[in-house]
N, CA, C and O of each residue as an XYZ file, in Angstrom:
960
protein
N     110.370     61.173    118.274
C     109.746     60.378    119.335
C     109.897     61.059    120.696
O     108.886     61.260    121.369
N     111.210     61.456    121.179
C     111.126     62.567    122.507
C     110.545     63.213    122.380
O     110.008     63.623    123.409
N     110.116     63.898    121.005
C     109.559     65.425    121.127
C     108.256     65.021    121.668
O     107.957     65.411    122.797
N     107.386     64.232    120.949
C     106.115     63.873    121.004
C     105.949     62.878    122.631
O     104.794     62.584    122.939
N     107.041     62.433    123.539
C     106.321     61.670    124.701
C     106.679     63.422    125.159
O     105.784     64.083    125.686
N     108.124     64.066    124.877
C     107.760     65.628    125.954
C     106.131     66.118    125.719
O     105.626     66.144    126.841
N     105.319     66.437    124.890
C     104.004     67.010    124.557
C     103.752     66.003    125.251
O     104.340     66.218    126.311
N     103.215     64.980    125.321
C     102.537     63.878    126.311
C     102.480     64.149    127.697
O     101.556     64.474    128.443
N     103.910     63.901    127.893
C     104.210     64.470    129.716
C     103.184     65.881    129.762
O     102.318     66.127    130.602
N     103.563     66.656    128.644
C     103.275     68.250    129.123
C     101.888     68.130    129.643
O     101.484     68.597    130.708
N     101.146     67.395    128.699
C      99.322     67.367    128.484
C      99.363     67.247    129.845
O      99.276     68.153    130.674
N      99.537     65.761    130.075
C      99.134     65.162    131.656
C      99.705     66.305    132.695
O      98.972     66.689    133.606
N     100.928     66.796    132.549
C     101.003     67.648    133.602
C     100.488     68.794    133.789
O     100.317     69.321    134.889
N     100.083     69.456    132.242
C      99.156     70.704    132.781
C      97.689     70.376    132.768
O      96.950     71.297    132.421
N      97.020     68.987    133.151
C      95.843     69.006    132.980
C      95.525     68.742    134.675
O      94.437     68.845    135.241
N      96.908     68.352    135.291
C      96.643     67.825    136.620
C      97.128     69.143    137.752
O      96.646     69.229    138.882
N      98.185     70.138    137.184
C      98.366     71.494    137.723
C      96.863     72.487    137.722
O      96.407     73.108    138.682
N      96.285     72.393    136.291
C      95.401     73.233    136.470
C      93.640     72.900    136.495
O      92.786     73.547    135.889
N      93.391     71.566    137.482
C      92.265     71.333    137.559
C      92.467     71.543    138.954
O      93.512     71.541    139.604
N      91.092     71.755    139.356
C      90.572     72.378    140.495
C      90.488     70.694    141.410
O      90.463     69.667    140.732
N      90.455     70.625    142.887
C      90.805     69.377    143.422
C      89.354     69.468    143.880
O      88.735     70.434    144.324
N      88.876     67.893    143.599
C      87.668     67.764    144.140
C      87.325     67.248    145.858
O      87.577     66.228    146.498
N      86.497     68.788    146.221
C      85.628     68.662    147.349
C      85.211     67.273    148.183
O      84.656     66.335    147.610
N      85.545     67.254    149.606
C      85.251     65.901    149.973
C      83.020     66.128    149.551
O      82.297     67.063    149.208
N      82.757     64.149    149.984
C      81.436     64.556    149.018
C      80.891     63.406    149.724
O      81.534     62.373    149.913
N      79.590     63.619    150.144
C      79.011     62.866    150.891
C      77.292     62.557    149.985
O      76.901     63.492    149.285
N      76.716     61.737    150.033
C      75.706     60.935    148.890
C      74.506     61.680    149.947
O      73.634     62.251    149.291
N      74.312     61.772    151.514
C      73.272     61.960    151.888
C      72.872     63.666    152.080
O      71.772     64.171    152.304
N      74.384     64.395    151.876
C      74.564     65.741    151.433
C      74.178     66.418    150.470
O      73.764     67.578    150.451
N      74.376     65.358    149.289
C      73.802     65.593    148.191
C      72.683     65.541    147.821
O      72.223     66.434    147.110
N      71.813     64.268    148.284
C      70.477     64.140    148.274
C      69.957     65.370    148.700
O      69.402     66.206    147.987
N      70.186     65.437    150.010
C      69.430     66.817    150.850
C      69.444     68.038    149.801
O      68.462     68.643    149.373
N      70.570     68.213    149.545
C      70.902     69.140    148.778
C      69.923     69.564    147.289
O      69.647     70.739    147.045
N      69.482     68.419    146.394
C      69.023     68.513    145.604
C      67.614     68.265    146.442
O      67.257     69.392    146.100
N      66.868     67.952    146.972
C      65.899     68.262    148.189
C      65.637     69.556    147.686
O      65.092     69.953    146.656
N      66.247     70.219    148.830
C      66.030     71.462    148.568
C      65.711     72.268    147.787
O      64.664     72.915    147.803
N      66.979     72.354    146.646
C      66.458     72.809    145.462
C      65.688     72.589    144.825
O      65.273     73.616    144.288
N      64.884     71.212    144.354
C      63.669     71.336    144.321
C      62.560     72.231    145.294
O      61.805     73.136    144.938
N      62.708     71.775    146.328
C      62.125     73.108    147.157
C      61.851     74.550    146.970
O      60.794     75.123    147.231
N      62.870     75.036    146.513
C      62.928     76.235    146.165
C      62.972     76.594    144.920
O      63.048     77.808    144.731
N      62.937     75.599    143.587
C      62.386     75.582    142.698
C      60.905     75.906    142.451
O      60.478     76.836    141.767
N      60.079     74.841    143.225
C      58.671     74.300    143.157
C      57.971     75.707    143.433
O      57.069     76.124    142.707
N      58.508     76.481    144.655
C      58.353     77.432    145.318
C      58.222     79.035    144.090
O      57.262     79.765    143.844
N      59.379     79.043    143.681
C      59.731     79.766    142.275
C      58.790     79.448    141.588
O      57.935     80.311    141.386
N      58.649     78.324    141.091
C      57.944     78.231    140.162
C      55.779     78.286    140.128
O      54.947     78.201    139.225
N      55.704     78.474    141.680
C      54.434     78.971    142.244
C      54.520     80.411    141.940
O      53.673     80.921    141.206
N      55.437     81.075    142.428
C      55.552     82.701    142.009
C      55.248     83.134    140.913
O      54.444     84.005    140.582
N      56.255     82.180    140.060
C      55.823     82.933    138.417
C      54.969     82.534    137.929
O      54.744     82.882    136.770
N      53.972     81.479    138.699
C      52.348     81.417    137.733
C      51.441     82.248    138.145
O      50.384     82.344    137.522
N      51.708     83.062    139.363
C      50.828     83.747    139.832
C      50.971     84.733    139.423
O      49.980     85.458    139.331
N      52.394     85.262    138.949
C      52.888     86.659    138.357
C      51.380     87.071    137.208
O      50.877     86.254    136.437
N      50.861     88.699    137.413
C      50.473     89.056    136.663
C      50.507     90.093    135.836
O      49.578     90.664    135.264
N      52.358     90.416    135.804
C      52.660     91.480    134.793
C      53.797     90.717    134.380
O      54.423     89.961    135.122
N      54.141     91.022    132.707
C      55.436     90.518    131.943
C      56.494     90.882    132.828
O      57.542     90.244    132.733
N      56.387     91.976    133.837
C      57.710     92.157    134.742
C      57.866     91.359    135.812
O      59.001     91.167    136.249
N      56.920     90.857    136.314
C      56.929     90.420    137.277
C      57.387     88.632    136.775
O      58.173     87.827    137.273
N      56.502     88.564    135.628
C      57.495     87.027    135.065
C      58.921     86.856    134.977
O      59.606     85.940    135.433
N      59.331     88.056    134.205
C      60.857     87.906    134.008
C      61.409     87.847    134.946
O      62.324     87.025    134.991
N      61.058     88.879    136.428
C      61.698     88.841    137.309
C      61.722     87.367    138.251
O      62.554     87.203    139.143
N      60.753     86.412    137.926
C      60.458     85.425    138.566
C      61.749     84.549    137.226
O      62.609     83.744    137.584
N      61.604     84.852    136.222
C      62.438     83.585    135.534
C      64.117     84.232    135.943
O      65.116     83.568    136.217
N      64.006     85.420    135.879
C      65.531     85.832    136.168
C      66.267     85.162    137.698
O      67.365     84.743    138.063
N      65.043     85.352    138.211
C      65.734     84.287    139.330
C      65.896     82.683    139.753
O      66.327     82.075    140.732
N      65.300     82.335    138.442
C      65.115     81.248    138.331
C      66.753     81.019    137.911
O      67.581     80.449    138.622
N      66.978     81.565    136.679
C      68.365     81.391    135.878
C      69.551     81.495    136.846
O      70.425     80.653    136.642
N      69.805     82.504    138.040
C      70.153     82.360    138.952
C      70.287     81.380    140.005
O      71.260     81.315    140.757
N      69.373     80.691    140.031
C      69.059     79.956    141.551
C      69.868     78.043    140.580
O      70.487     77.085    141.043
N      69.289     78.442    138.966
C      69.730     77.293    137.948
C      71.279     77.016    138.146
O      71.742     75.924    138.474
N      71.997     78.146    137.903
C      73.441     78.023    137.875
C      74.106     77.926    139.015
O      75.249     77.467    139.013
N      73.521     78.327    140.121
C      74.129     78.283    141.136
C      73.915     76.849    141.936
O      74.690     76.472    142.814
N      72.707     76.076    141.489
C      72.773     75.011    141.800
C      74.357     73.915    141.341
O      74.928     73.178    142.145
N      74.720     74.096    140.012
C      75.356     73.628    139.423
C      77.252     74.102    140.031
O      78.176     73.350    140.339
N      77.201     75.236    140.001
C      78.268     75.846    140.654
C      78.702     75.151    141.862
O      79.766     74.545    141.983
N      77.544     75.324    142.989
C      77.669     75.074    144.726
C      77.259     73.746    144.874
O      77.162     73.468    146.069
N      76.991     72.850    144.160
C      75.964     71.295    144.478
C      76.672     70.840    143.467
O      77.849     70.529    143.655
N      76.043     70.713    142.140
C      76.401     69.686    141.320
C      77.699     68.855    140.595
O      78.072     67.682    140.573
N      78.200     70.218    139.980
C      79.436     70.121    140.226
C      80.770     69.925    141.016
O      81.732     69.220    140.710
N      80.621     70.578    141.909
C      81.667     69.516    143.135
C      81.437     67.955    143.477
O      82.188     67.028    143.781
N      79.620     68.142    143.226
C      79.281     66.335    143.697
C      80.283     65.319    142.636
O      80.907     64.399    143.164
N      80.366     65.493    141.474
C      80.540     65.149    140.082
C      82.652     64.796    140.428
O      83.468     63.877    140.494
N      82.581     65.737    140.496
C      84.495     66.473    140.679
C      85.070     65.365    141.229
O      85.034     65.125    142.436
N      85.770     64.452    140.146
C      86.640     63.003    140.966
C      85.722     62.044    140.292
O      86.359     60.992    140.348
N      84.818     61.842    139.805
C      83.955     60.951    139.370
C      84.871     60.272    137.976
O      84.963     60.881    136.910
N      85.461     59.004    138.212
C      85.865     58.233    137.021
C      85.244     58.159    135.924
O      84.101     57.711    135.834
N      86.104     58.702    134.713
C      85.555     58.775    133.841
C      85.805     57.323    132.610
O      86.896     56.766    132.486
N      84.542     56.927    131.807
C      84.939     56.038    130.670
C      84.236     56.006    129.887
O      83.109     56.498    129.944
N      84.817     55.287    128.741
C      83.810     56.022    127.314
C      82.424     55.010    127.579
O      81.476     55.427    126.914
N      82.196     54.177    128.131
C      80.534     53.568    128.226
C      80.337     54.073    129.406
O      79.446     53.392    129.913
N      80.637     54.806    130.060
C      80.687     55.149    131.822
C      78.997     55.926    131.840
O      78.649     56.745    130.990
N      78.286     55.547    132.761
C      76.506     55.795    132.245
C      76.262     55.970    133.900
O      75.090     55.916    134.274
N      77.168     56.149    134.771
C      76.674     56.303    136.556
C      75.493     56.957    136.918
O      75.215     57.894    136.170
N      74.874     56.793    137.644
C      73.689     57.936    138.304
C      73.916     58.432    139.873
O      73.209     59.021    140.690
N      75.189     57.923    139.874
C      75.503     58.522    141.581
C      77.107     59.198    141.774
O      77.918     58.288    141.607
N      77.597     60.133    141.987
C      78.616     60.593    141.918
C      79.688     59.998    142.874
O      79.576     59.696    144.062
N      80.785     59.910    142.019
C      81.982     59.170    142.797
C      81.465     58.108    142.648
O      82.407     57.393    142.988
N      80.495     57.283    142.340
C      80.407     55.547    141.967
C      80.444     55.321    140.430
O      79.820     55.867    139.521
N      81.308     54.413    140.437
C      80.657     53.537    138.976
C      81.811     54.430    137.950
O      83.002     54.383    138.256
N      81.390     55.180    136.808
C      82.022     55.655    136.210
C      81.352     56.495    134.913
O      80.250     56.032    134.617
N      81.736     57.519    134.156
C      80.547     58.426    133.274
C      81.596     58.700    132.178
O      82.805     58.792    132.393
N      81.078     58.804    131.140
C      81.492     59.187    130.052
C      80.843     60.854    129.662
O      79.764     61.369    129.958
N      81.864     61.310    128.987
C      81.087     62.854    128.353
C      80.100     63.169    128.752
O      79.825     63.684    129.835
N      79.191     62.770    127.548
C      77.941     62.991    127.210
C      76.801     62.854    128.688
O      75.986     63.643    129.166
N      77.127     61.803    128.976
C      76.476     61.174    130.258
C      76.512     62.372    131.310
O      75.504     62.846    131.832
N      77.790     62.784    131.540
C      78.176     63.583    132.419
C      76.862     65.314    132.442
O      76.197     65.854    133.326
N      77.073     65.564    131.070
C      76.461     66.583    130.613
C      74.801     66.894    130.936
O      74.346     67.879    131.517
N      73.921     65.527    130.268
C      72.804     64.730    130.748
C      72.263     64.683    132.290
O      71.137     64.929    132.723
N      73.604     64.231    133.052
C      72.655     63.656    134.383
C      73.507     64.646    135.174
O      73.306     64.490    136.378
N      74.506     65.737    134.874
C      74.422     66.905    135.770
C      73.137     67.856    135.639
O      72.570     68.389    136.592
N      72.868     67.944    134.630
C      71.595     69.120    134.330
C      69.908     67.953    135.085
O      69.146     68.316    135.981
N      69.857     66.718    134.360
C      69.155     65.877    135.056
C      69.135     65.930    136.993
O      68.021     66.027    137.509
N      70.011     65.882    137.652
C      70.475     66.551    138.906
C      69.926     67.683    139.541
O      69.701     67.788    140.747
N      69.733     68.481    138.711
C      69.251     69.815    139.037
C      67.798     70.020    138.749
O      67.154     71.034    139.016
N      67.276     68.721    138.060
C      66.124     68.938    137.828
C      65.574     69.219    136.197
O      64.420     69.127    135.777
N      66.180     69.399    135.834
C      66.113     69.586    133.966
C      65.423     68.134    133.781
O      65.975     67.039    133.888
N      64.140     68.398    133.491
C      63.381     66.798    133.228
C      63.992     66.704    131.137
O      63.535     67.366    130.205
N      64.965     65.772    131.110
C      65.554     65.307    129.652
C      65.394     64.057    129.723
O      64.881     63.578    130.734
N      65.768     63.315    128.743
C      66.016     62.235    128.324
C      67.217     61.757    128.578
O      67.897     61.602    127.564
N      67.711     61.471    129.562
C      68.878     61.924    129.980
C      70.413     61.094    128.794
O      71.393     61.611    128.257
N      69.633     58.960    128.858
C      70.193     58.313    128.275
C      69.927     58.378    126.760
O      70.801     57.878    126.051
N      68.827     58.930    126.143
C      68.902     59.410    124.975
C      70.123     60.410    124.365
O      70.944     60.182    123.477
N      69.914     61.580    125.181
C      70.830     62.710    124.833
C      72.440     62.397    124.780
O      73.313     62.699    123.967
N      72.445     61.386    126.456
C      73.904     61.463    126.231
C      74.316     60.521    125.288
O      75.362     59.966    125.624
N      73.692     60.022    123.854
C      74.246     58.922    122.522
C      74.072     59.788    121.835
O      74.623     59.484    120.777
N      73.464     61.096    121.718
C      73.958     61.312    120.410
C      75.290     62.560    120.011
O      75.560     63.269    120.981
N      75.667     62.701    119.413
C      76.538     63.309    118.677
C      76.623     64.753    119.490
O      75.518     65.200    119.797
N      77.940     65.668    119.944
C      77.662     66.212    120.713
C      76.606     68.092    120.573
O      76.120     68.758    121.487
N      76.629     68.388    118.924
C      75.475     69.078    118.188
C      74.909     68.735    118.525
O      74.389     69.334    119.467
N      74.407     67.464    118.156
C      72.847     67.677    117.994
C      72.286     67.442    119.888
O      71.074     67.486    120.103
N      73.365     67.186    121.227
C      72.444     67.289    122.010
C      72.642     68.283    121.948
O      71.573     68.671    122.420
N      73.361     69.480    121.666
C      73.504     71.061    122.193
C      72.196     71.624    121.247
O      71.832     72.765    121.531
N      71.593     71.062    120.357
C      70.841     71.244    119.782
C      69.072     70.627    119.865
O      68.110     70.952    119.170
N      69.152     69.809    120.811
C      68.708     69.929    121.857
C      67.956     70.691    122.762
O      66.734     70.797    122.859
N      68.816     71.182    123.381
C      68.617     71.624    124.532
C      68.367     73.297    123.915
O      67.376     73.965    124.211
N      69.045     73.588    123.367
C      68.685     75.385    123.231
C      68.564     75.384    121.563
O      68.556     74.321    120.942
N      68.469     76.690    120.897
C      67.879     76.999    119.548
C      68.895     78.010    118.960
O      69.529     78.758    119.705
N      69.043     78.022    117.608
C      69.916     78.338    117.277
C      70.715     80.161    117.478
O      71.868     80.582    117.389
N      69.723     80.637    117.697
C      69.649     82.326    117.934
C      70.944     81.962    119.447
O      71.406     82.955    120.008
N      71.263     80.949    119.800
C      72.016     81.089    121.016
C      72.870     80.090    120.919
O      73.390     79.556    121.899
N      73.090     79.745    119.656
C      74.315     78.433    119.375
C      75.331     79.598    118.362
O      74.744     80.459    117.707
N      76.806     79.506    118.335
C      77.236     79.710    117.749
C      78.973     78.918    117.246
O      79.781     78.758    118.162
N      79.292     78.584    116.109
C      80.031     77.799    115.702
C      81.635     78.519    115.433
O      81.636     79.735    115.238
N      82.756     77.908    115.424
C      83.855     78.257    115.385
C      84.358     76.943    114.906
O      84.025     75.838    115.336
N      85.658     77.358    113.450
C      85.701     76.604    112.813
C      87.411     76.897    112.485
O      87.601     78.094    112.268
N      88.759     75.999    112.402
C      89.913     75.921    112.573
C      90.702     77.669    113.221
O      91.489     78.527    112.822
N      89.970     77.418    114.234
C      90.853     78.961    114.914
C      91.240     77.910    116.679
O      90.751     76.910    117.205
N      92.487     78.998    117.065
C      93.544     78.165    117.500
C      92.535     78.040    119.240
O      91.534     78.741    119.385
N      92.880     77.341    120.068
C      92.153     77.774    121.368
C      92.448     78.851    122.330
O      91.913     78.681    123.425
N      93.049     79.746    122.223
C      93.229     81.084    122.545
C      92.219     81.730    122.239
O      91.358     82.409    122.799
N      92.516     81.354    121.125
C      91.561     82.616    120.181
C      89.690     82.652    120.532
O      88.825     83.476    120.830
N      89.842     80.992    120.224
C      88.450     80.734    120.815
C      87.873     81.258    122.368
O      86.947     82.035    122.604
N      88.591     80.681    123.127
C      88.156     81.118    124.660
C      87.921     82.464    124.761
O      86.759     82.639    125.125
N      88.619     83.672    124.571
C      88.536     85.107    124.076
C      87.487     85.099    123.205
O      87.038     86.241    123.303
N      86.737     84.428    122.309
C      85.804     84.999    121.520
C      84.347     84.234    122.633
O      83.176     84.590    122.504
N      84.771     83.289    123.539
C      83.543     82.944    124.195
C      82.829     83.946    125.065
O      81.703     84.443    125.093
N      84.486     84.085    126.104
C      84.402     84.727    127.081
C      83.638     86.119    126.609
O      82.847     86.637    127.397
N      83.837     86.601    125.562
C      83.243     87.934    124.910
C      81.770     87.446    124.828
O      81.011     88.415    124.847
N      81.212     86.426    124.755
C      79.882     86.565    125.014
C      79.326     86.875    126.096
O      78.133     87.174    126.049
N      79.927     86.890    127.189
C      79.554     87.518    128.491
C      79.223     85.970    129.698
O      79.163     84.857    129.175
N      79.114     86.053    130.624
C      78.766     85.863    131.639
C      77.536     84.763    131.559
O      76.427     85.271    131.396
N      77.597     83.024    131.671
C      76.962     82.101    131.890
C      77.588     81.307    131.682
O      78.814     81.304    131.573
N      76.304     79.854    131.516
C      76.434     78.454    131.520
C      76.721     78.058    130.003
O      75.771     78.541    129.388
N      77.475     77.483    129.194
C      77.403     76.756    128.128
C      77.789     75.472    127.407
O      78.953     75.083    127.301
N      76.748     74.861    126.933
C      77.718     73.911    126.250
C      78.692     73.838    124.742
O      78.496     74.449    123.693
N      79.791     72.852    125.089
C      80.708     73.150    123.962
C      81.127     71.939    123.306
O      82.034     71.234    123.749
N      80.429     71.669    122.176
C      80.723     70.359    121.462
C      81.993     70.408    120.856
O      82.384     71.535    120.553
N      82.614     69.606    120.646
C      84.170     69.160    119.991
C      83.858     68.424    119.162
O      82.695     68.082    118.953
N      85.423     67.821    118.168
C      85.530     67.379    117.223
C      84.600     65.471    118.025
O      83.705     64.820    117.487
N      85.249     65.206    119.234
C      84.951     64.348    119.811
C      84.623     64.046    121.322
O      84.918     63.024    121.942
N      84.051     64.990    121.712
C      83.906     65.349    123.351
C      83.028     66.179    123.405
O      82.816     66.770    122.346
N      82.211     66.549    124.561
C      81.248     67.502    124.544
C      81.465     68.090    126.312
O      81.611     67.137    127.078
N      81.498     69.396    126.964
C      81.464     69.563    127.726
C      80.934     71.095    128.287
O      81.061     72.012    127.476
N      80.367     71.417    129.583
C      80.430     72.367    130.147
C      81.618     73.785    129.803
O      82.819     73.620    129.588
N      80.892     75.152    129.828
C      81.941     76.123    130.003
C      81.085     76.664    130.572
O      79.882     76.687    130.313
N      81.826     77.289    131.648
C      81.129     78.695    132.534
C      82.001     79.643    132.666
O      83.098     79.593    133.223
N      81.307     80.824    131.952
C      82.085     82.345    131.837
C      81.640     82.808    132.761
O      80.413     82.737    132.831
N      82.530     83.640    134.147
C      82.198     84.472    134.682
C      82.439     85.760    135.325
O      83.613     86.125    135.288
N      81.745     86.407    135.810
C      81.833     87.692    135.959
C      83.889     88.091    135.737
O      84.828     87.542    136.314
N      83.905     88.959    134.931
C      85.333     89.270    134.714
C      85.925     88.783    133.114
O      86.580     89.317    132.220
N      85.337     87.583    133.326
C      85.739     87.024    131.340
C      86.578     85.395    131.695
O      86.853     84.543    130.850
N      86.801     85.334    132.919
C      87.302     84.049    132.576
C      86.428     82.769    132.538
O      85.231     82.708    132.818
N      87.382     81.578    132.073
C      86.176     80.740    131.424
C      86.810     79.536    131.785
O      87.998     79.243    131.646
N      85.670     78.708    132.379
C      86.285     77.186    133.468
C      85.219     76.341    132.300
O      84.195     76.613    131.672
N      86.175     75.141    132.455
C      85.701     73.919    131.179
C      85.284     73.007    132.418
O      85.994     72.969    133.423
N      84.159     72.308    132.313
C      83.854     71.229    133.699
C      83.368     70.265    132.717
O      82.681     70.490    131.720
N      83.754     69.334    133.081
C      84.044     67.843    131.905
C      84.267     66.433    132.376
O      85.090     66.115    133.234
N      83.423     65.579    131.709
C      84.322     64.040    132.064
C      85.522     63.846    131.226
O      85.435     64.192    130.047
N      86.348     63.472    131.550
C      88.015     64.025    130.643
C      88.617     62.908    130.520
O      89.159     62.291    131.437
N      88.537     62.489    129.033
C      89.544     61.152    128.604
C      91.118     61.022    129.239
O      91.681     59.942    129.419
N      91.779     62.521    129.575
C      92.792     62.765    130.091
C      93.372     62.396    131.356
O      92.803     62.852    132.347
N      94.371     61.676    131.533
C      94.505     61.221    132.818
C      94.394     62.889    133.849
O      94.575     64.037    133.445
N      94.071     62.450    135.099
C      93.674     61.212    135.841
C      92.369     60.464    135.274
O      91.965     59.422    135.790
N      91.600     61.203    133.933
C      90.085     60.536    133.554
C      89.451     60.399    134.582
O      89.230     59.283    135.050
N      88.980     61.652    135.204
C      87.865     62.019    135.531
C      87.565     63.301    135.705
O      88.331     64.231    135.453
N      86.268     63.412    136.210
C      85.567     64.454    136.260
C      86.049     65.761    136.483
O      86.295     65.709    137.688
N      86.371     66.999    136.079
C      87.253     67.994    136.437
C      86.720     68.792    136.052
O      85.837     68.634    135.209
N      87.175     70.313    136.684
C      86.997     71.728    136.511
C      88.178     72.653    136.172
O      88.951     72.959    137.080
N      88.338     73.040    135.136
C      89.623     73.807    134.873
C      89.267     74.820    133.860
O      88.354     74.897    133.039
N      90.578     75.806    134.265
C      90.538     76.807    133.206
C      90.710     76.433    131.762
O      91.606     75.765    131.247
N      89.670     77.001    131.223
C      90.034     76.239    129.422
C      90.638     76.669    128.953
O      90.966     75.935    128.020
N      91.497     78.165    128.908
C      92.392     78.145    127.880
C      93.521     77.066    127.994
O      94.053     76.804    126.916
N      94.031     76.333    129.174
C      95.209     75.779    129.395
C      94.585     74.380    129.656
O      95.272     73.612    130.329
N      92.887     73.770    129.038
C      92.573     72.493    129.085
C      93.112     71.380    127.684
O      92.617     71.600    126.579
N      93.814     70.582    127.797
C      94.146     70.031    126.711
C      92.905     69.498    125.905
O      92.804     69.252    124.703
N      91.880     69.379    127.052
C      90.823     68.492    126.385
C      90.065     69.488    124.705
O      89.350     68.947    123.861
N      90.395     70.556    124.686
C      89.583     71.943    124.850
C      90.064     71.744    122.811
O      89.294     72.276    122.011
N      91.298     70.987    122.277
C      91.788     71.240    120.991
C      90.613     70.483    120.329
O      90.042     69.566    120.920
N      90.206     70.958    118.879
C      89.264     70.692    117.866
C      89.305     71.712    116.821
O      89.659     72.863    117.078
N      88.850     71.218    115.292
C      88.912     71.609    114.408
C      87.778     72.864    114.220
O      87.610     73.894    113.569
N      87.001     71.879    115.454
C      85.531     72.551    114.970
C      84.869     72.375    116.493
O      84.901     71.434    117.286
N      84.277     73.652    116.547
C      83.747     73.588    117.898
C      82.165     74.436    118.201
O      82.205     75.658    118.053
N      80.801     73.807    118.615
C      79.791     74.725    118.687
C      79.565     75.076    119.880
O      79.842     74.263    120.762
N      79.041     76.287    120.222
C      78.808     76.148    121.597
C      77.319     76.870    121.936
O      77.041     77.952    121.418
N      76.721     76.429    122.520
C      75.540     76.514    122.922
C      75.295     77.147    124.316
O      75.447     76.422    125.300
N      74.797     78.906    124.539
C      74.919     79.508    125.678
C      73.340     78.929    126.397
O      72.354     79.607    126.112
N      73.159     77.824    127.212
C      72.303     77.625    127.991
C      71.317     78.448    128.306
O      70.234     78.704    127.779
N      72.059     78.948    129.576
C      70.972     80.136    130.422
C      70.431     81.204    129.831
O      69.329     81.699    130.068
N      71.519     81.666    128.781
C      70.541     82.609    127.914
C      68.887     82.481    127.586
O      68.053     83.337    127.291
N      68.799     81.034    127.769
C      67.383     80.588    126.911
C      66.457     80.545    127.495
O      66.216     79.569    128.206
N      65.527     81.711    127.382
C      64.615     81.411    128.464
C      63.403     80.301    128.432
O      62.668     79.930    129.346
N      63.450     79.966    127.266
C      61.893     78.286    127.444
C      62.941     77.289    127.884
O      62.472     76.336    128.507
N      64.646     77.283    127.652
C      64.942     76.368    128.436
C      65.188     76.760    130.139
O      64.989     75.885    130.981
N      65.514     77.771    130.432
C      64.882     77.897    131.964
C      63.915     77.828    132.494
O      63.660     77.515    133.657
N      62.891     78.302    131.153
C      61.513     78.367    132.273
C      61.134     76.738    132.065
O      60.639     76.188    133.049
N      61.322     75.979    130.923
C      61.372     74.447    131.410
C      61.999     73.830    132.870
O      61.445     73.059    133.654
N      63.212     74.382    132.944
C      63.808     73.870    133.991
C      62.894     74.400    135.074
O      62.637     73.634    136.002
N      62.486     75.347    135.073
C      61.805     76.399    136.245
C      60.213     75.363    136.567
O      59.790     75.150    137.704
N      59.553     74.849    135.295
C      58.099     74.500    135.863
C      58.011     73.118    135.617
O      56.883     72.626    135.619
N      59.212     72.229    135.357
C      59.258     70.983    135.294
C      58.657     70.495    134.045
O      58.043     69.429    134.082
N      58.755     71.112    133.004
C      58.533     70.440    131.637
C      59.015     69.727    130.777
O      59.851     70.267    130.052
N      58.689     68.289    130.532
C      59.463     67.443    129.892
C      59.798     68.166    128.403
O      59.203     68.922    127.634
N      61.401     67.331    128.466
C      61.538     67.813    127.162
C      62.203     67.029    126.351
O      63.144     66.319    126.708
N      61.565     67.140    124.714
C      61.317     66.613    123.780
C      62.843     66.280    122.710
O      63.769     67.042    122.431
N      62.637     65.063    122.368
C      64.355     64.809    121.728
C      63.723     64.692    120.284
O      62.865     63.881    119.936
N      64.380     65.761    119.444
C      64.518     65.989    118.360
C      65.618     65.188    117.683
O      66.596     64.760    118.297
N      65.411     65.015    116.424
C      66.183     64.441    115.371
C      67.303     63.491    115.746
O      68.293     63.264    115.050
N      67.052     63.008    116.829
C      68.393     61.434    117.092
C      68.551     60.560    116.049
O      67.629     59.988    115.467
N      69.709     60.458    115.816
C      70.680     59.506    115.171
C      71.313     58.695    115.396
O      71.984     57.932    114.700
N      71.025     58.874    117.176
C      71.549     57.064    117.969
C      70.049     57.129    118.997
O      69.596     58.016    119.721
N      69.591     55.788    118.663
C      68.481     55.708    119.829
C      68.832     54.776    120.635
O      69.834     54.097    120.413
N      68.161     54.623    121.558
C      68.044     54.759    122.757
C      68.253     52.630    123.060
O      68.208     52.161    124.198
């Protein structure tokens, strides 16, 4: 019984040492903010219809994938950071109300403009939204290996946005430049909420079985995000 409340203490204390402290955060900052980026989306996304060489597309979606993550990096994520988390938690405004996982996952990318389903996606199972959103040539699965091991085999995919389904949780990873790899999550874990931390040392991060789905890699899901194309929910098993 000591041994197991010491592991307890430990969780809570290394989940509250190594999350990142959330940014003060203002609602009319944010608005503006996503303003904009639409702005300079809409804008982007005038460029690359006019593009009339395959180079000149890519170079218009490559900056799209860019301008995608960095929204999420510099805006979305800090907005999010402190946001109470609970398992029906369904908020649409950051720092109010309260979000669960899935939700979290949904109406950060929803935020940025990703036209989804937002309350569809975040019920089902955390596959099939990663399945979803990107195709399998860019999903790949890991199955009883320890979380060391895992984060090292992510980080080896290189440099982006991904999602990472669990045995029972679903959340954000972003690998970057260098190999390290930050987990951004609504977190059953006290304090239960919204956080950014390094994943090898995230408690949330243990599972038997884990898929993860590299986002930005995908380019029909950027260039969706890029020209505002709704997108379509495949094979649900919880509706709506």
């Amino acid at each position: 019984m000591k041994n197991l409340l010491y592991l307890v203490i430990s969780l809570l204390v290394s989940a509250n040492c190594c999350a990142q402290k959330p940014v003060p955060y203002s609602a009319p900052v944010y608005k503006a903010s996503l303003r904009e980026l639409t702005a300079q989306r809409t804008a982007l996304a005038a460029s690359y219809l006019k593009a009339t060489t395959p180079a000149a597309r890519t170079a218009c979606l490559n900056k799209a994938r860019a301008l995608w993550m960095k929204s999420l990096d510099a805006t979305v994520f800090p907005a999010w950071e402190g946001t109470s988390w609970s398992f029906y938690g369904n908020s649409w405004a950051p720092r109010q109300g309260s979000i669960a996982c899935g939700y979290f996952v949904t109406t950060a990318l929803f935020d940025t403009g990703l036209r989804l389903q937002r309350t569809l996606l975040a019920k089902q199972g955390s596959e099939k939204l990663i399945k979803n959103l990107t195709t399998e040539a860019h999903i790949t699965r890991y199955r009883h290996i320890s979380q060391a091991d895992f984060v090292r085999r992510v980080s080896a995919l290189g440099p982006g946005l991904y999602l990472v389904g669990l045995d029972f949780h679903v959340a954000f990873l972003r690998v970057r430049e260098g190999g390290a790899v930050q987990m951004v999550h609504a977190s059953w874990i006290a304090p239960a909420k919204v956080i950014r931390e390094a994943a090898d040392s995230s408690p949330a991060l243990g599972s038997k079985y884990r898929v993860v789905g590299k986002l930005s890699d995908d380019d029909d899901l950027v260039r969706a995000w890029l020209l505002g194309k709704v997108l379509a929910v495949h094979g649900a098993t919880v509706k709506s």
